[in-house]
N, C-alpha and C positions, 0 to 999 in steps of 0.2 A: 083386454083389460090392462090399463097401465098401472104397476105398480113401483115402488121407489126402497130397495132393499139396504137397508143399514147393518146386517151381518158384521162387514167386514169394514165398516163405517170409518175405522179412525187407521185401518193402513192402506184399505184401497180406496176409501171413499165411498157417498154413497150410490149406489149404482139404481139407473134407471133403465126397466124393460119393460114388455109387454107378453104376458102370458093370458092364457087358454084360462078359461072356466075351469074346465077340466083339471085343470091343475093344480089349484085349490080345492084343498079339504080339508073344512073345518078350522083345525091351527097349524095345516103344515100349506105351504106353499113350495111347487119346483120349478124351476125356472135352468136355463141353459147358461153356464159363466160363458167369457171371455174365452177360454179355451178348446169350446165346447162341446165339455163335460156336465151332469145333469147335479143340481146341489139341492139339497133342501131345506127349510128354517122353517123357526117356531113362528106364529102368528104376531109377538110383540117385535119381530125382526124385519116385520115388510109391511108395508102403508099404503095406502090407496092417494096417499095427497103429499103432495112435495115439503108443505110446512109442517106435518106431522114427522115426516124424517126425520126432517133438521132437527125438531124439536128433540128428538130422543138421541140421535144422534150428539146432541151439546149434550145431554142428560149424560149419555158415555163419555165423553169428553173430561166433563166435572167429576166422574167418577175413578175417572184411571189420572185426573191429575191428583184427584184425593190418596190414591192409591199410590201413588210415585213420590206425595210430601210424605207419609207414613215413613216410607224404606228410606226416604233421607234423614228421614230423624234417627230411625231408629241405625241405621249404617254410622251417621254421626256420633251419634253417642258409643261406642265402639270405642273403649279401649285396651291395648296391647301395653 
C-alpha cells in the first residue's frame, strides 16, 4: 500500500513509501525512515493520495506561518 506521510512535511518534506497492511492500525501507521529506523504517526499524518498531502501539508504551511507573524509582532512590540 502506498502511502504519502506529511509528519515531518515542512523540514523534510513530504515523504513517500509503501508499507504492509500489517502495519496499519486503525490511527497509527509504521513505516521504516530514511535511516532505517521504525517511526510511527497518528492517522491525520499519512494519506493514501498524493493531493490529500499536499493539501494538509499547505494547511501546516499557513499555520506555522501564522505562527511565525504572531512572534513577530509580539518580539516587535518589545521595548527596552
Amino acid at each position: 500500500m502506498k502511502v504519502w506521510i506529511t509528519k515531518h512535511a515542512l523540514t523534510s518534506g513530504i515523504i513517500e513509501t509503501t508499507v504492509n497492511k500489517s502495519d496499519v492500525s486503525g490511527i497509527f501507521l509504521s513505516y521504516c525512515n530514511k535511516q532505517g529506523y521504525w517511526e510511527f504517526c497518528f492517522k491525520s499524518f499519512w494519506h493514501t493520495s498524493r493531493e490529500d498531502a499536499i493539501k494538509h501539508a499547505e494547511i501546516m504551511r499557513e499555520r506555522k506561518l501564522a505562527s511565525l507573524h504572531k512572534a513577530i509582532h509580539r518580539i516587535a512590540g518589545l521595548q527596552f
